[in-house]
C-alpha positions in Angstrom: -124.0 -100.0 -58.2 -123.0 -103.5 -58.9 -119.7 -104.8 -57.5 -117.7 -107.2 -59.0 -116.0 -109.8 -57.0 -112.6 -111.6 -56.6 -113.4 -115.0 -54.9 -111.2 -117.9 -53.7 -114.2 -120.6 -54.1 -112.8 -123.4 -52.3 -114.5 -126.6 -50.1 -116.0 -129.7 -51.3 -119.2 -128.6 -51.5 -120.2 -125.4 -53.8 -122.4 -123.9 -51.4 -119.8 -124.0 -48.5 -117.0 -123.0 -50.0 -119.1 -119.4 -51.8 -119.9 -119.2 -48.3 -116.1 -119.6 -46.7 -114.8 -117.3 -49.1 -117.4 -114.7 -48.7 -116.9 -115.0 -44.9 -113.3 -114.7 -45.1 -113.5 -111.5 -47.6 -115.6 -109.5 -44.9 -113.1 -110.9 -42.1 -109.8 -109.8 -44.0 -111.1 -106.5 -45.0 -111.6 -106.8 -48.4 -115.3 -106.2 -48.3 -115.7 -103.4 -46.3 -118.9 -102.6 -44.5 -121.7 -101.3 -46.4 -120.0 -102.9 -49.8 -123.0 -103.6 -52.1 -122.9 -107.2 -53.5 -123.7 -108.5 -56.9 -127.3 -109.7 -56.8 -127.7 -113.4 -56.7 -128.2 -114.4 -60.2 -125.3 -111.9 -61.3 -123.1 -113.5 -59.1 -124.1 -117.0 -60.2 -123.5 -116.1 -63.8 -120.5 -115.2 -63.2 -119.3 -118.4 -60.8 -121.0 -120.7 -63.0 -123.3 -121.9 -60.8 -126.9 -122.3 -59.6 -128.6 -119.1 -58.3 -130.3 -121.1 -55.3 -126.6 -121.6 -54.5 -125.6 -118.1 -54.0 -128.7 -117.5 -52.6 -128.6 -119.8 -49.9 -125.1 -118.7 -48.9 -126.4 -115.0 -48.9 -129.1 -116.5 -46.6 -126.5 -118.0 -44.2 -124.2 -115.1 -43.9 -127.0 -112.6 -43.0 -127.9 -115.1 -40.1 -124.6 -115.3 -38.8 -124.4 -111.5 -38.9 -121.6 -111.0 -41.8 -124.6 -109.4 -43.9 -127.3 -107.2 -44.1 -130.4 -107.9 -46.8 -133.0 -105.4 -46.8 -135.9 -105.1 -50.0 -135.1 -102.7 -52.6 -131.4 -102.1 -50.8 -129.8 -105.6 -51.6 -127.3 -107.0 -49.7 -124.6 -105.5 -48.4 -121.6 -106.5 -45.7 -122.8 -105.4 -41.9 -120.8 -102.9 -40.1 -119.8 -105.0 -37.4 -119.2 -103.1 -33.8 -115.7 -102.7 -32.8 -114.1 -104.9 -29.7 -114.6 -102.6 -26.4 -111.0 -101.4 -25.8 -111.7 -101.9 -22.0 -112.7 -105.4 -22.3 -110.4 -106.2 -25.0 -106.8 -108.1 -24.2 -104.3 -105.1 -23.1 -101.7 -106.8 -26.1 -105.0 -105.9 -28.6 -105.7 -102.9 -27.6 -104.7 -99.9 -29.9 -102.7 -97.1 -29.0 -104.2 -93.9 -28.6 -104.1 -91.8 -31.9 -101.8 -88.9 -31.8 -103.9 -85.6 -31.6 -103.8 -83.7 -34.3 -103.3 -80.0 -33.9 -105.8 -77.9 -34.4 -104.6 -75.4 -36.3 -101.7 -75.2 -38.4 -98.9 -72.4 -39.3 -96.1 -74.5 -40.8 -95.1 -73.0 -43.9 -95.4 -75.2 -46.9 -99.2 -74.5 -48.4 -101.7 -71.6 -49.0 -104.9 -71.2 -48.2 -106.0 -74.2 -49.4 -109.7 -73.4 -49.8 -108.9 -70.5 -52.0 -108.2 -72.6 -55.0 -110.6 -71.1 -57.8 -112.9 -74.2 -58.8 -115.1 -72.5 -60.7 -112.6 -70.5 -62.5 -110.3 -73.7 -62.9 -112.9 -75.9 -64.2 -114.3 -73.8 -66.6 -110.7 -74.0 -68.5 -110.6 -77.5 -67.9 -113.8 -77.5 -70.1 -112.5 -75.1 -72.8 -109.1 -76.9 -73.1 -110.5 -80.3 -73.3 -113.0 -79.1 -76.3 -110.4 -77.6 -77.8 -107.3 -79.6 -77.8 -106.3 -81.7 -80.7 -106.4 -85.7 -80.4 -102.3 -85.9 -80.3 -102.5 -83.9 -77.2 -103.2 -86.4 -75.4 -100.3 -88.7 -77.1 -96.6 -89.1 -75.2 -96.2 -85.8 -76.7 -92.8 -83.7 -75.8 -90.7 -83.9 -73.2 -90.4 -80.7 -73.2 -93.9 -80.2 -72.0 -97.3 -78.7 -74.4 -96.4 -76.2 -76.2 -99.7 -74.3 -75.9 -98.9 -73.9 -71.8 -94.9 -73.5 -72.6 -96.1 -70.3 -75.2 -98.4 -69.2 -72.3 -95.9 -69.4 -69.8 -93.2 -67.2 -72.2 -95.2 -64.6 -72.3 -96.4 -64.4 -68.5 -93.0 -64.8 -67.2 -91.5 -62.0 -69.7 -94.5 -60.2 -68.6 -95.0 -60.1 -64.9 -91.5 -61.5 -63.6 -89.2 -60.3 -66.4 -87.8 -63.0 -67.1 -86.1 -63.6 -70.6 -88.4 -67.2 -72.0 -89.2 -68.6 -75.5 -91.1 -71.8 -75.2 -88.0 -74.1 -76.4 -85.8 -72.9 -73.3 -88.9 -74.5 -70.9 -89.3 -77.7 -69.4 -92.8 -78.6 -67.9 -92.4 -80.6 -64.7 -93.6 -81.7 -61.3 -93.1 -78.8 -59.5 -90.1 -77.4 -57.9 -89.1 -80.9 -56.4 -88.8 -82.8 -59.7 -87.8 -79.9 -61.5 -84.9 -79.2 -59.3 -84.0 -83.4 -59.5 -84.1 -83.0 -63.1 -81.2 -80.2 -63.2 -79.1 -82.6 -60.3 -78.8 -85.1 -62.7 -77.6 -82.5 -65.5 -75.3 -80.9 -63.9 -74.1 -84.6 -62.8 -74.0 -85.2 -66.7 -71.9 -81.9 -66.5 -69.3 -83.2 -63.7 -70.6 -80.9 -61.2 -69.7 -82.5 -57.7 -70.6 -79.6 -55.2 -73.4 -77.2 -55.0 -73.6 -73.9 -52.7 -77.1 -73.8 -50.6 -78.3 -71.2 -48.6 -77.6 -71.6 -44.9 -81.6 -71.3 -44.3 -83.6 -73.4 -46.6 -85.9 -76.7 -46.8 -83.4 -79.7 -45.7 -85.5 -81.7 -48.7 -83.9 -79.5 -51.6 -80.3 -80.7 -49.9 -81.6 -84.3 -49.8 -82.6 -84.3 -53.5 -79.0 -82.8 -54.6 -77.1 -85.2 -52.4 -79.0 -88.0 -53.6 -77.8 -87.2 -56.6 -74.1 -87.5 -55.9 -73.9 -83.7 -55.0 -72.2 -82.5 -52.1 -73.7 -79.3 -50.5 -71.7 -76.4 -49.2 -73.8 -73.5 -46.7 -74.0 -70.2 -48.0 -74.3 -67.9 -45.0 -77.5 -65.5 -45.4 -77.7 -62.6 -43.6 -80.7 -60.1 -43.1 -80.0 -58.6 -46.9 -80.3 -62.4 -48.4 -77.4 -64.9 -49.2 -74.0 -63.3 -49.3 -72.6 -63.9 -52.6 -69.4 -62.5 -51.8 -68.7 -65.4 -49.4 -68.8 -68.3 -52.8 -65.1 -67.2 -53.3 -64.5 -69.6 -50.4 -66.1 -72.3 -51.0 -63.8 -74.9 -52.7 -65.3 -77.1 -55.8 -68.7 -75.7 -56.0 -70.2 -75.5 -59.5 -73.5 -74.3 -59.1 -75.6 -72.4 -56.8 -78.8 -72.9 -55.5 -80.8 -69.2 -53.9 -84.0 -68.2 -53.6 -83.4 -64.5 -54.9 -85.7 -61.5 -53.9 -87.2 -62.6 -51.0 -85.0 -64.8 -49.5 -87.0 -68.3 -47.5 -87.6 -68.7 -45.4 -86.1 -65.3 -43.3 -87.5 -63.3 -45.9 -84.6 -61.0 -45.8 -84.4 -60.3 -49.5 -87.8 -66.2 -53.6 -89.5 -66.2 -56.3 -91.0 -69.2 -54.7 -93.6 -66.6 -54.0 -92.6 -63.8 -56.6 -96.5 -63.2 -57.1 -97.1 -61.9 -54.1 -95.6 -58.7 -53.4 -97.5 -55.8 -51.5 -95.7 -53.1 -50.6 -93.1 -52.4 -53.5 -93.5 -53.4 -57.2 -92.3 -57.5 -58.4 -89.1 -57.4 -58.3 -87.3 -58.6 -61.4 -85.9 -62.2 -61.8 -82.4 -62.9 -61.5 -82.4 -64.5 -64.9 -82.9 -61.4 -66.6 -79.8 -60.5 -65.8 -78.1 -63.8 -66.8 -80.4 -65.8 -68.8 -77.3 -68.2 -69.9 -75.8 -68.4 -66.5 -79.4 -69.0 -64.6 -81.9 -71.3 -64.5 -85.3 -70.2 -63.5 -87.9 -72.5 -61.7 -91.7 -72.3 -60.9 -94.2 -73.6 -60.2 -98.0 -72.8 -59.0 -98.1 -74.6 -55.6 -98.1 -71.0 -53.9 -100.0 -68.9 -56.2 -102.5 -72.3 -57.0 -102.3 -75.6 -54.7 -99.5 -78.2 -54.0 -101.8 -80.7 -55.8 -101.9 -78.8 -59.4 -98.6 -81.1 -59.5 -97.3 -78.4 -62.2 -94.3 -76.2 -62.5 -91.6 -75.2 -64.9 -87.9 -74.4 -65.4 -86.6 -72.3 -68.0 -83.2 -72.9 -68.9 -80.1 -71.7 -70.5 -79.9 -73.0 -74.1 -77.1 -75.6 -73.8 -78.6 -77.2 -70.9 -82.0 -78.3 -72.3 -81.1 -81.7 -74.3 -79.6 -82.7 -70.7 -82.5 -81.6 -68.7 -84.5 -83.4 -71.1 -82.6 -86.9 -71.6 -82.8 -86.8 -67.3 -86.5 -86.6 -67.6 -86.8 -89.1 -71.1 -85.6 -91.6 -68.1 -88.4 -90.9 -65.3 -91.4 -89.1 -65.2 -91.5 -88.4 -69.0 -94.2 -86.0 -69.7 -96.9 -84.5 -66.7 -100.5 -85.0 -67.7 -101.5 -83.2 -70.8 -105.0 -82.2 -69.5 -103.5 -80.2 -66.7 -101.1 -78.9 -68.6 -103.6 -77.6 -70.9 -106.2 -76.5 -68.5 -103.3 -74.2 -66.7 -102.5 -72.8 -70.4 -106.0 -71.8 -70.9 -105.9 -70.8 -67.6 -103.1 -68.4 -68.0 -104.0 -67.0 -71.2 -107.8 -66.5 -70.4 -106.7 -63.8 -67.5 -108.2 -66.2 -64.9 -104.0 -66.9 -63.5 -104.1 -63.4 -62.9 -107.5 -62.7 -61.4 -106.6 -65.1 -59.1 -103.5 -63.8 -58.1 -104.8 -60.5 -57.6 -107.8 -61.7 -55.6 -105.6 -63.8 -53.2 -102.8 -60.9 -52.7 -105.5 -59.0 -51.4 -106.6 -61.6 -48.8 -103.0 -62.6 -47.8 -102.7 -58.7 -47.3 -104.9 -58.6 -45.3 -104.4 -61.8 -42.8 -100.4 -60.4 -42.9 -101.4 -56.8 -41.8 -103.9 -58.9 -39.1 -101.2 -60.5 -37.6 -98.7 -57.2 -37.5 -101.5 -55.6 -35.7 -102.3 -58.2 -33.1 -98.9 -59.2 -32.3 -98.3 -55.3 -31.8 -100.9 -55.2 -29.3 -100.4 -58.3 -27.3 -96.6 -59.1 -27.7 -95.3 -55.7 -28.5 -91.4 -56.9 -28.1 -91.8 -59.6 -30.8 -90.0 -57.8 -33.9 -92.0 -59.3 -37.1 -89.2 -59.5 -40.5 -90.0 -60.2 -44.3 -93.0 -59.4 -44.6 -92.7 -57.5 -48.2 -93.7 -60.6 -50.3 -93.9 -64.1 -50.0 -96.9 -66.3 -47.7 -94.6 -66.0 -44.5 -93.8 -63.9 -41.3 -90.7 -64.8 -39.2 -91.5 -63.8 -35.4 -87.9 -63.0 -33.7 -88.0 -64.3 -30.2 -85.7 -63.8 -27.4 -82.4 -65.9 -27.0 -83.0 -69.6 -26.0 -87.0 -69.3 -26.2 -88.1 -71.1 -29.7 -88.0 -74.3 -28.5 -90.7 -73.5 -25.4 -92.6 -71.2 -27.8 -92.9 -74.3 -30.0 -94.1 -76.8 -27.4 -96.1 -74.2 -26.0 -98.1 -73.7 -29.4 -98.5 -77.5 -29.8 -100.2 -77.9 -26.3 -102.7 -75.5 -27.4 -103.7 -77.2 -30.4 -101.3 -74.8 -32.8 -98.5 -76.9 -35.1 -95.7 -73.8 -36.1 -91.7 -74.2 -36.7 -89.2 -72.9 -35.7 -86.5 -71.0 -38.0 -83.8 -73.8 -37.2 -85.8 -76.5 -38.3 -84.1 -74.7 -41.8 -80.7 -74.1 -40.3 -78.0 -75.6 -42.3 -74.3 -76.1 -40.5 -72.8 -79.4 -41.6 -69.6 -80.7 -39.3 -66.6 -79.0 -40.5 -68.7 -76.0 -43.0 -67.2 -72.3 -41.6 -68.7 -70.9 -38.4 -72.5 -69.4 -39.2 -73.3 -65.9 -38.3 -75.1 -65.4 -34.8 -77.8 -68.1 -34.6 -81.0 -66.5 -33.7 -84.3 -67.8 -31.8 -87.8 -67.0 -34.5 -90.7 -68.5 -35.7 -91.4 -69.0 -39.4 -95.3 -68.3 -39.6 -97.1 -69.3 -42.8 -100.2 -66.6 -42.4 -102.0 -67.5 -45.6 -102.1 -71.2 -44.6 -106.0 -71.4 -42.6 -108.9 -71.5 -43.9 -110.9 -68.2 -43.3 -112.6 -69.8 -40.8 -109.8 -71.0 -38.6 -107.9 -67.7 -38.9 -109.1 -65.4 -36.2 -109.0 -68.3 -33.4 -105.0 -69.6 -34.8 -103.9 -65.6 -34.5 -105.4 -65.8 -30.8 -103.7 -68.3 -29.8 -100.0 -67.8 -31.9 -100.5 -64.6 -30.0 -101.1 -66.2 -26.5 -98.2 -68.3 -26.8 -95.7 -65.4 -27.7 -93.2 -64.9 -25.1 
């Protein structure tokens, strides 16, 4: 591999300054070591000058020790040794890295290694052979049509959920999709929306930064209670995750795929598919970095949903887009989802056994559905449970890093002291030994 350079050539001689500049690349950084240069005579060609010049400088910079010229490898920068930190002036020496845990249960991700490569490029193969050359135009804001057809009849299929390929809006994910509908309901003169009292703090961030005020909705162990919107002044819009509530897991599609003990529970918008607007995504049932989800909307809110994306993030890329519609519609979305139900199954029923063995009076909650566990703990102990985890290499949360009681909201129901354990998060072969220790930290 040949590397092309950008050089400062300065000095009154050509030689020297070729040689400065190279110098003072490999001392700034921008050569790192092991960096392949340009042979000689490229280089020369390039500079416009002699190839006896660049070779001479070569020649000096391997003597002083800045490179390394070897036959048949060329030259390339030197890995220089690092300054001894215990010889080194204290002002210059770095600080310690923070250690990194071990093992991680935070919830957020799913098992990460399960993402089906084969499977996924595969599609990638057949979409790209197949697509048509204005695919890969600015296209519609809107989103492919081939993946928005594909995702009508998945959604009506597995998640009942009423969809024709004009009502949805390809996105981001949840994030951008849920920015997207701040700034329509902005457009709209919504000022307050209703959030559930447990939930991610970055879904209130991206609604306040949006003008929106946010108002708690208390959640109890059957889910948000409705009944309590009748108080809350000024809100026009409400923001739940339905059917298995997160992260308490009391009643989210969030994780609607995965379901194990009852049959998928209907979506909301079923019921109301003018009144609700449905988001998804595949960062659960795929991986985070698919960077692809959806919204399906009531009809008079699509041209405002699509002006606020026509002014950021216009259209996600086509090729992903149409791999995850070949995806879908080859059966390989739901051989995938079946395959990893059955392994998250399996690590969930793990962890109720071991916990029942080793901390018998930790009472486990939500575990019909969803990637997550929430371990109730006794009055005053999550913070120690915490800390204790992180000195033994474990990273977990606790439920009130989701606890939402702005100054001046209405009293919350009785706080309460849990865990929020994302069990599908390790790799296979860092589950067994993060169960151990979750379970030696229990109180």
């Amino acid at each position: 591999m040949i590397t092309d350079l950008h050089l400062d050539v300065r000095g009154p001689g050509l030689r020297a300054g070729l040689t400065h500049a190279l110098r003072e690349a490999v001392r700034m950084g921008r050569l790192a070591p092991g960096t392949l240069l340009p042979p000689s005579r490229s280089l020369a060609a390039d500079l416009g000058v002699s190839r006896n010049t660049v070779a001479d400088s070569y020649a000096e910079l391997v003597a002083e020790g800045w490179l390394t010229a070897r036959q048949g490898s060329g030259t390339r920068v030197a890995r220089r040794a690092e300054p001894n930190p215990a010889t080194a002036h204290p002002a210059a020496r770095p600080k310690p890295a923070r250690q990194r845990p071990a093992f991680g249960l935070q919830p957020g991700s799913p098992d990460l290694a399960g993402f089906p490569r084969r499977a996924w490029l595969t599609a990638a193969r057949h979409a790209l052979t197949a697509a048509p050359n204005d695919a890969f135009g600015y296209g519609d804001a809107l989103g492919q049509m081939r993946l928005r057809t594909a995702l009508a009849d998945y959604l009506a299929r597995a998640r009942g959920v009423y969809a024709v390929p004009e009502r949805i809006v390809v996105c981001s994910g949840f994030h951008h999709g849920l920015a997207l509908m701040a700034q329509a309901l902005r457009t709209r003169l919504v000022r307050a929306v209703a959030v559930e009292s447990y939930g991610l703090d970055l879904h209130r961030e991206l609604l306040t930064g949006a003008g929106l005020r946010t108002a708690p909705l208390h959640v109890d162990e059957h889910g948000a209670r409705v009944g309590d919107l009748a108080r809350l002044r000024g809100v026009g819009a409400v923001l739940l995750t339905p059917a298995h509530q997160h992260p308490t897991g009391g009643e989210d599609d969030y994780d609607g795929e995965f379901r194990y003990d009852r049959p998928p529970v209907g979506a909301l918008q079923g019921l109301a598919p003018e009144r609700v607007v449905y988001f998804g995504s595949v960062s659960k049932s795929l991986a985070p970095g698919v960077r692809l989800g959806w919204m399906v909307l009531p009809e008079e809110l699509v041209p405002e949903v699509v002006a606020a994306k026509g002014h950021g993030d216009y259209m996600c890329s086509a090729l992903g887009q149409l791999t995850l519609a070949e995806f879908i519609t080859s059966g390989s979305y739901d051989r995938h989802v079946r395959s990893m139900r059955l392994r998250y199954r399996r690590r969930r029923d793990e962890l109720v056994s071991a916990l029942a063995r080793r901390a018998p009076a930790v009472r486990v909650t939500g575990l019909a559905a969803g990637l997550l566990a929430v371990l109730e703990l006794p009055r005053g102990t999550e913070s120690s449970v915490v800390r204790a985890a992180s000195r033994e290499g474990l990273a977990v949360t606790g439920i009130a890093a989701f606890r939402y009681e702005p100054a001046g909201s209405a009293p919350e129901l009785p706080g309460r002291d849990a865990l929020v354990v994302n069990y599908a998060a390790p790799p296979d072969s860092a589950w067994a030994c993060a169960l151990d220790t979750l379970c030696r930290v229990m109180p």
